[in-house]
N, C-alpha and C positions, 0 to 999 in steps of 0.2 A: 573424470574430474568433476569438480562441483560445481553444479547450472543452474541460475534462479532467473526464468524466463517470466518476466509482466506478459500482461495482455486486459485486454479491455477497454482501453483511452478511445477516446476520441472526442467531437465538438458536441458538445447539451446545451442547450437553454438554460439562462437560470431557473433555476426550481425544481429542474431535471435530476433524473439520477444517475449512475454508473455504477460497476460492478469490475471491482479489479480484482486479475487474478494472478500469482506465483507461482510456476510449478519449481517444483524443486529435485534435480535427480544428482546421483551421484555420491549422496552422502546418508544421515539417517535422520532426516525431519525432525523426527517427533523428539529427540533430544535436544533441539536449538527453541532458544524464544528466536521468535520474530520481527522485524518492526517496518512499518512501511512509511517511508520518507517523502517528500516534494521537493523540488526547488525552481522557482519563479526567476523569470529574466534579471538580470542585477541585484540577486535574495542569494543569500545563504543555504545551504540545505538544511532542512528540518524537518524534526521527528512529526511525525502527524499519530502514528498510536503504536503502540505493540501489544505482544498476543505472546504471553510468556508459556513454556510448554503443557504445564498441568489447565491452560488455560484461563487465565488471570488475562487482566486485560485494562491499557492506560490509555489515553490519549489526550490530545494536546488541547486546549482551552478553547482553541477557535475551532474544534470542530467538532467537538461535545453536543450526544445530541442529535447530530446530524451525518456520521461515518460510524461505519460498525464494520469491528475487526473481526475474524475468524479464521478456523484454519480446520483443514479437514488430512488429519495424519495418514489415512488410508491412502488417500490421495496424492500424498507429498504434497498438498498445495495450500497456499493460503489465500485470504479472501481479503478485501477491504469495499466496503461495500458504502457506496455515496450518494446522500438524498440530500435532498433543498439546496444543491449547488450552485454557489457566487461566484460572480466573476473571478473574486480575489485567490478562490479556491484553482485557478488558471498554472497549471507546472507541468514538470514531467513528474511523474512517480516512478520509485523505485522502492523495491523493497531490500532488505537485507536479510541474514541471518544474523543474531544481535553479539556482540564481540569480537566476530570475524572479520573477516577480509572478503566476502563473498556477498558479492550487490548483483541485481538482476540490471539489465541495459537499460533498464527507463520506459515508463511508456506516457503521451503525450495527451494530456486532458484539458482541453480548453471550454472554458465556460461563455459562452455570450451569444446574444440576439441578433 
């Protein structure tokens, strides 16, 4: 079956960085866009960027700049990569495959001193 496992969270400093990763097995990667989500204590989930297959690449206003998306097809995995992190930047992420029904479990990144 199809498995999208995070990995990377955990507590930084502001101004710190982090380096999240999706492995993806079970299906064929490099046919799905991607997109990697958050969602914060009493927030909504929300799109933070995606990584469309040919490699195009969006993301979301607050974190332009400062997260870079990528994905490495050999690997089945994708990346989301996080510098000058703010408290407010505080959720779990998850990533998805973009259309699907297929979300990774979350992983926990909290920002603060």
């Amino acid at each position: 079956q199809v498995q999208l496992v995070e990995s990377g969270g955990g507590l930084v400093q502001p101004g710190g960085s982090l380096r999240l990763s999706c492995a993806v097995s079970g299906t064929i990667f490099r046919i799905y866009d991607m997109g990697w989500y958050r969602q914060a204590p009493g927030k909504e989930r929300e799109l933070v960027a995606s990584i469309f297959n040919r490699g195009s690449t969006n993301y979301a206003d607050s974190v332009k700049g400062r997260f870079t998306i990528s994905r490495d097809n050999t690997k089945n995995t994708g990346y989301l990569q996080m510098n000058s992190l703010k408290p407010e930047d505080t959720a779990v992420y998850y990533c998805r495959l973009s259309g699907t029904i297929y979300w990774g479990q979350g992983t926990q990144v909290t920002v603060s001193s």
